[in-house]
N, C-alpha and C positions, 0 to 999 in steps of 0.2 A: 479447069483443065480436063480433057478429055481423058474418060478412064484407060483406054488405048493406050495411051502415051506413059503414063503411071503405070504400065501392067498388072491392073488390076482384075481381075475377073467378076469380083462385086467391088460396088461402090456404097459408101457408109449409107445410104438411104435404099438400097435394094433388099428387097424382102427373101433371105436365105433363108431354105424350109428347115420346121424347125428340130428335126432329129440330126440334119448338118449341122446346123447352128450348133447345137449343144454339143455334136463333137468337135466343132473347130472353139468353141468356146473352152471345151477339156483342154485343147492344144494351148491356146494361150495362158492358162494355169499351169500347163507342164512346162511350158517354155520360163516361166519365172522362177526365181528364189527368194519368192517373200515370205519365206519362212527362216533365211537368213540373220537379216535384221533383230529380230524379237529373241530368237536362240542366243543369239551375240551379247543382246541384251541380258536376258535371263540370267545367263553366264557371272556376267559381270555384277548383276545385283545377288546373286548367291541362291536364287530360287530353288525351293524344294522341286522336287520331280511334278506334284503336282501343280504348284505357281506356276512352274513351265508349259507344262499342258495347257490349265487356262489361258495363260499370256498367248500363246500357239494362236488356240479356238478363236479368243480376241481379234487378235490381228487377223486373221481369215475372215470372223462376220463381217469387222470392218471397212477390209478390201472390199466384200461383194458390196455393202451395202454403198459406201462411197463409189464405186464404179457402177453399179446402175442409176444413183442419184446424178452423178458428172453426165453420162452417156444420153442419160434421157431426157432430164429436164431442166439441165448445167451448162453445163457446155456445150452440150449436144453433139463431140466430134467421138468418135468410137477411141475412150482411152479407158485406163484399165489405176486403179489405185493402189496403193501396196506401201509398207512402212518403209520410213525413209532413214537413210543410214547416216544421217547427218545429226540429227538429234542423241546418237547412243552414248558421246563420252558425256552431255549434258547430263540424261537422264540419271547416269551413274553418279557423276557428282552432286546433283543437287539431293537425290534417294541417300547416299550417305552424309551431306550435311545438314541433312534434318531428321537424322533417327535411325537411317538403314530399315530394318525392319519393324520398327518402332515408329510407323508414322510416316517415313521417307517417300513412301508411294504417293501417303495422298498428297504431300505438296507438290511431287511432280505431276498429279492428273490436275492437283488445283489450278496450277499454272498453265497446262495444257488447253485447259477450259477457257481460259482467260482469254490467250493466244489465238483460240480458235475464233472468239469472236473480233478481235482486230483483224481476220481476214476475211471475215465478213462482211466488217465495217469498210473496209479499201474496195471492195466489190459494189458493196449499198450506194456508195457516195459518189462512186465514176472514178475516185482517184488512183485505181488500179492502169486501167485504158489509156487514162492520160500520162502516165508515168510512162508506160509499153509506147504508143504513138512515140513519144517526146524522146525518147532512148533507144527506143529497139529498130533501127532500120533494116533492108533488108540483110544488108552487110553482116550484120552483127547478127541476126539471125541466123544465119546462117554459119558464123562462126561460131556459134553455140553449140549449134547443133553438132558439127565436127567434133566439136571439143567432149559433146556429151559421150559419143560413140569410144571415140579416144579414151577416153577417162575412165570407160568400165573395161577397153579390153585386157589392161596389164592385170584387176580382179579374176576375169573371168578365166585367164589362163593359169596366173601364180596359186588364189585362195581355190580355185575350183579343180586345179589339175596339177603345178609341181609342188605347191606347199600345202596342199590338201591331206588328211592322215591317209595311212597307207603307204605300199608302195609305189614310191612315184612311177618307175617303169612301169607295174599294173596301173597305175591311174592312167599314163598317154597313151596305153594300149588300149582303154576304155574308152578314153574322150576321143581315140583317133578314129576307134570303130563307129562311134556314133555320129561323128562330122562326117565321114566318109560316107555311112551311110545318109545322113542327109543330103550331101552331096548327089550321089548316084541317082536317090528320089527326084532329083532337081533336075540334073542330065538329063534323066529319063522323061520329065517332063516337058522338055523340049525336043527331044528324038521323034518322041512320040504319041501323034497329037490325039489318038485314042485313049492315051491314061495322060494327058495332061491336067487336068482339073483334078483327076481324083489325087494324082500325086505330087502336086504345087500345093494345094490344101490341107495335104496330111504327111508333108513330109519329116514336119519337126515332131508328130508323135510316131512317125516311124522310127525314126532316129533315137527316140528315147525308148523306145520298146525296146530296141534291138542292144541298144547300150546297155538299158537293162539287164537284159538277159547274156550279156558278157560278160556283166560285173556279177550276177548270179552267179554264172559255173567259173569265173576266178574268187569265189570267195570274198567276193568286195559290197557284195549286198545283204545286211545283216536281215532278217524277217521277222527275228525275234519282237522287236517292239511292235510291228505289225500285228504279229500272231498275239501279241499280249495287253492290244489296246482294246477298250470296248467301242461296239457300235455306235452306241449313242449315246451324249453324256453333253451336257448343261456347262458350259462356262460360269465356274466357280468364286473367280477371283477380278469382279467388277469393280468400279467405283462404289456399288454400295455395300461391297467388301470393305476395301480401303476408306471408304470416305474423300473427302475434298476439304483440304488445309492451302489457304492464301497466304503467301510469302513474297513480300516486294521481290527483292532481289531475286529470287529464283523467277519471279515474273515477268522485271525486265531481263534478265536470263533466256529465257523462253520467246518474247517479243523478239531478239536478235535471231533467235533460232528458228521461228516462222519466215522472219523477211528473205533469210537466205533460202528457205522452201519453196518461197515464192518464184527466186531466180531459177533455181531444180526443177519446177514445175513448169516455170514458162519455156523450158530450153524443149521439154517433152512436148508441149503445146508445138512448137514452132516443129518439131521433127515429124509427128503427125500430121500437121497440116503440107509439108511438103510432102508426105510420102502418099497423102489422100488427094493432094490439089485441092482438097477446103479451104474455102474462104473462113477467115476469123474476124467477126463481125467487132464492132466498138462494144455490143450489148454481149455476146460472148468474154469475152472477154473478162469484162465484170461480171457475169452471173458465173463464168467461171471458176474465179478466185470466193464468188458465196458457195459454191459448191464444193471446193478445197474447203473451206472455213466449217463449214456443214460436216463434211468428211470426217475432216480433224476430231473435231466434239464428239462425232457420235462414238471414234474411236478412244478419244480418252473417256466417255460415261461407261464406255464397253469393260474400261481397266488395260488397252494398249496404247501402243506411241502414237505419234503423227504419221499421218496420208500425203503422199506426194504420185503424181500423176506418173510412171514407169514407162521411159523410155522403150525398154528391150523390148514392147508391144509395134512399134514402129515394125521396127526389123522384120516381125514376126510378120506382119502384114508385107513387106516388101517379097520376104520372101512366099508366101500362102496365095497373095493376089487375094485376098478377101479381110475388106476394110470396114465390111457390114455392122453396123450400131446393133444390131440384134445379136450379133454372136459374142458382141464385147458383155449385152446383157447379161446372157448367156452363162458366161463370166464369170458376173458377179454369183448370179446364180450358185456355181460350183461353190465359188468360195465362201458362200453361208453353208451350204450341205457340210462342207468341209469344216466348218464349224461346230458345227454337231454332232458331226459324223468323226468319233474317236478314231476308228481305224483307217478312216481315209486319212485322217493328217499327219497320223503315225506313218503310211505310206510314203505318202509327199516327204515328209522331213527323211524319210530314210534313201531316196534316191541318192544314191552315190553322188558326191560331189564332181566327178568326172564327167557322169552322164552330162549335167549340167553343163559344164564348161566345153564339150564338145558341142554343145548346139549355141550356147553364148557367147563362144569367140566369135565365131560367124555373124551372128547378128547383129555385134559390138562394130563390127566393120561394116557392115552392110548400113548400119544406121550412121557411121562416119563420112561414107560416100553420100550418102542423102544429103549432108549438110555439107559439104564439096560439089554438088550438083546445084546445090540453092546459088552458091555466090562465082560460078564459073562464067556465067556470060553478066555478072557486072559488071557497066566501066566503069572500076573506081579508082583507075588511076595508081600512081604508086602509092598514094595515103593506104590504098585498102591491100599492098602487100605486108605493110604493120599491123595493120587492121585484126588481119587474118592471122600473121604470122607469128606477133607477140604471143596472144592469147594460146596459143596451139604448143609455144615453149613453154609457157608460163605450166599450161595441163598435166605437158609430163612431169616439169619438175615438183609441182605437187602430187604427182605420183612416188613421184622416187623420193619425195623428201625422207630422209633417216627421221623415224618413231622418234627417236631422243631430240630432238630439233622441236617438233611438236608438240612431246611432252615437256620442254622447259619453256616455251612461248605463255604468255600472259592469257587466262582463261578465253577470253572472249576473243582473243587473235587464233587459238586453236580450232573452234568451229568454222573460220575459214579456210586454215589451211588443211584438215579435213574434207572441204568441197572443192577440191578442183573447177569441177561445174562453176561453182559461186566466183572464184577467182577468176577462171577464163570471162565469166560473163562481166564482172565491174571492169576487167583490160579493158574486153574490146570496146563498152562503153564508152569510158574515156577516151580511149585513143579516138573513137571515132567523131566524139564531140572536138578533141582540140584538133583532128587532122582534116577529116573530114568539111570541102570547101560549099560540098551540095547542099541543099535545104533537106531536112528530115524529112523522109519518106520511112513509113513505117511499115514495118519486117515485111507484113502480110500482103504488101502492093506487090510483089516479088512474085514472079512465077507460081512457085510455092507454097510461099505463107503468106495469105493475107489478111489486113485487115480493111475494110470496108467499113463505109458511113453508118451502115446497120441501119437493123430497121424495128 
């Protein structure tokens, strides 16, 4: 697809020079909350103050290093990795059925390791591709992808903005300032085509400076952890900390909880390739899932959770117009520095939860419409008004399912109805194998997303 028609300004194979790069690379790190995930975690496993920081460190080296392995020599589409929130009631259960702190970690990194390489092995053998081909049409791609956008925006408003600590009134006065100002950055770059580049590419770290520095003078930005982290500091609490303990059960455990990462991961695949007009090759596809598999392991020997490819990078791109593989690098880059770098992650994790949710409701929507622009000029008939529209109930009512519904469901039915994502994706599946009269065409033949013969 013409980058023109995508409005994009760079296209993923354009060479962005590299002191841009590295700030739109800063942007796509600020625009996430993968530092969400691993806190949540921590939480729940009882981590001392320092577990916590390691675990932090963890998950950061492991994003960089997973998003420049995927970006460059994986998949090859400009995506971004980051812990995935589907794993964290497992984590906690199997950490305290094998010792809690006594042991608990390593059978969950043992089993993580395991996990990592069956998604290796689905990439090695082709059986990844063939499954996507044979399931994923473009229909369903793109009701994925909707479903993905949908699915984080009720997070991105309740945990980031009215059920976030604090004052809620101060928190929508924070997130309103910073959407606004994103906003304005955006207007402005279409008024006026003298600062349109500089501020369509830098308007999501306007937004968060400025939110910033609202939540500063209301009191909502504490600095204290910043001011009391060090520079530089070594990740403490690895796998050759904890060690690596093999437990069947917690392993087929983990085996369930990869496949559904799989579906997480492909919904992200298919929202990028429509928001970049990338084709997604047959050979992509499988080197992609070795690249997830890759990802995974290097993050559990790091002593973090599992890598899932992050949607809200889409968005980020829809809204920046720059789709460049060099800045995703970039990226990665940040997030080893942040790694190491104690006071930067002490920053990151202290950004107001509002600031966030002011620039990821936005996004959340913007990545919804991408996957409503994939399946608008189908004809599929009325099969593909269930198609579409089961899947998209099904989303929210795994939104809004009541905590207590979840917590009395049968262990392994919980990690589903935790992923919306994973739910809308097996609907539209099926619906579209029993309704569906056309021959499978697969997601990526689609305007949007494709997949191609490869080569």
């Amino acid at each position: 697809m013409d980058r023109k028609q995508n409005g994009l300004l760079y296209g993923p194979e354009d060479k962005v020079p590299v002191t841009q790069a590295g700030f739109l690379g800063l942007q796509h790190v600020l625009a996430m909350d993968v530092y969400v995930a691993p806190i949540i975690m921590a939480g729940l496993l009882s981590m001392s103050v320092a577990q916590k920081s390691g675990f932090l460190q963890a998950a950061f080296i492991a994003c960089g290093i997973g998003t420049i392995i995927q970006t460059r020599f994986f998949l090859k589409l400009p995506v971004s990795q980051g812990p995935s929130f589907v794993p964290v009631g497992a984590v906690a259960g199997i950490y305290l059925a094998n010792g809690g702190a006594h042991g608990g970690m390593a059978t969950v990194l043992g089993s993580l390791v395991v996990g990592s390489f069956l998604l290796i092995a689905l990439g090695a053998t082709g059986i990844f591709q063939k499954v996507i081909s044979k399931l994923v049409p473009a229909i369903v791609g793109g009701t994925i992808i909707t479903c993905v956008g949908l699915s984080l925006l009720p997070g991105a408003l309740n945990d980031n903005i009215f059920k976030a600590s604090g004052n809620v009134n101060t928190n929508m006065i924070i997130a309103g300032a910073t959407g606004i100002t994103m906003l304005i950055a955006i207007i402005l770059s279409t008024r006026v085509p003298q600062l349109r580049k500089a501020l369509k590419v830098s308007s999501i770290i306007i937004a968060l400076v400025v939110g910033s520095v609202v939540a500063t003078t209301m009191g909502a930005f504490d600095w204290s952890s910043v001011s009391a982290a060090p520079w530089f500091s070594l990740p403490q609490f690895t796998s050759l900390h904890y060690g690596l303990h093999f437990s069947l059960p917690a392993i087929l455990t983990f085996v369930v909880i990869y496949l559904v990462l799989t579906t997480e991961t492909t919904g992200t695949w298919f929202a990028m390739s429509a928001v970049t007009g990338e084709k997604i090759t047959k050979k992509q596809w499988n080197m992609g899932i070795i690249g997830e598999g890759i990802s995974c392991l290097l993050s559990a020997l790091l002593g973090a959770t599992p890598m899932t490819g992050y949607s809200t990078n889409a968005g980020v791109i829809s809204v920046t117009g720059v789709a460049s593989k060099r800045v995703f690098i970039s990226a990665g880059f940040w997030f080893i520095i942040l790694g190491f770098c104690g006071k930067l992650s002490a920053f990151f994790a202290a950004v107001p939860a509002p600031v966030i949710g002011g620039v990821y409701s936005i996004i959340c929507v913007i990545i919804m419409l991408n996957g409503l622009n994939v399946v608008r000029n189908l004809d599929a008939g009325e099969a593909g008004i269930y198609i579409i529209g089961v899947p998209i109930v099904l989303t929210m009512a795994m939104v809004l399912l009541p905590a207590k519904v979840v917590s009395e469901a049968p262990q392994m039915l919980q990690y589903l109805l935790g992923s919306p994502i994973t739910i809308a994706a097996i609907s539209a599946i099926i619906l579209n194998l029993l309704m569906s009269k056309k021959a499978t065409v697969p997601a990526a033949d689609s305007e949007a997303a494709q997949v191609s013969s490869g080569r």
